[in-house]
C-alpha positions in Angstrom: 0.0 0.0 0.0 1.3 3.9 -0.6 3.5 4.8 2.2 1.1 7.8 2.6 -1.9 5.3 3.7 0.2 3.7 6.8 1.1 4.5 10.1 4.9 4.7 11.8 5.0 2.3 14.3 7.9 2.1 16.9 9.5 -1.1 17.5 10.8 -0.4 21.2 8.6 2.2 22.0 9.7 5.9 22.1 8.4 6.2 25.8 10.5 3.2 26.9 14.0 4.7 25.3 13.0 3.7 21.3 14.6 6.1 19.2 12.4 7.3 15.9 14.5 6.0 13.3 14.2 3.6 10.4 16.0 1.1 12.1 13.3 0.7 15.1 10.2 1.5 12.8 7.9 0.4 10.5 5.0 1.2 8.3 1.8 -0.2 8.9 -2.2 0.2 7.8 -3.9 1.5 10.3 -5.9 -2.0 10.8 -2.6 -4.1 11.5 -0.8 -0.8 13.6 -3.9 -1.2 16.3 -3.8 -4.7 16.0 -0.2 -5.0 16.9 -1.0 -2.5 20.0 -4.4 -4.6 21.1 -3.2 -8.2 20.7 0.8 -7.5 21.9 2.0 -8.7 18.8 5.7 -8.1 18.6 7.9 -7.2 15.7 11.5 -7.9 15.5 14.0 -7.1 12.6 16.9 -9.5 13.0 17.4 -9.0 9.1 16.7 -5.7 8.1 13.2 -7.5 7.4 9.9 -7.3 10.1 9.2 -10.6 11.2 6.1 -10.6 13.4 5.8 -12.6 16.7 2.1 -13.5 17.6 1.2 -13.4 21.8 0.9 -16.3 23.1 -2.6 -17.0 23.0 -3.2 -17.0 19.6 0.4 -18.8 19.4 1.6 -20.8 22.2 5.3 -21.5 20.4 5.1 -17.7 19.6 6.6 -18.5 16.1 7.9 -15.6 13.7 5.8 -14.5 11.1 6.4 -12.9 7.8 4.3 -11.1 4.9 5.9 -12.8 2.0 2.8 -10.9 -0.1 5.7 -8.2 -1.6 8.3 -10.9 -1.8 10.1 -11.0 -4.8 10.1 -14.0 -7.1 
């Protein structure tokens, strides 16, 4: 989606010592950015790629997710 339809989304929060920058944000639709704050999905980026790590109750092995929908072939 166009960048200018998402929301920034801090990685480590800017009120716990998360700096704005690329490296600890992303972009998100305003659906998913709620979701993530509601549900306590985390996001890590071990690989300059977001892989997304479900809360335990709707994953007990809490097992990283990606969007491969924008991966190249």
């Amino acid at each position: 989606m166009p960048a200018h339809w998402t929301e920034a989304h801090h990685i480590q929060p800017w009120s716990h010592g998360g700096t704005t920058s690329t490296d600890n944000g992303i972009l998100l639709c305003s659906h998913h950015h709620h979701l993530i704050h509601q549900n306590e999905w985390t996001i890590q980026i071990p690989d300059r790629l977001p892989w997304f790590i479900p809360p335990p109750h709707l994953d007990p092995h809490q097992q990283p997710q990606r969007n491969h929908y924008w991966t190249l072939c």
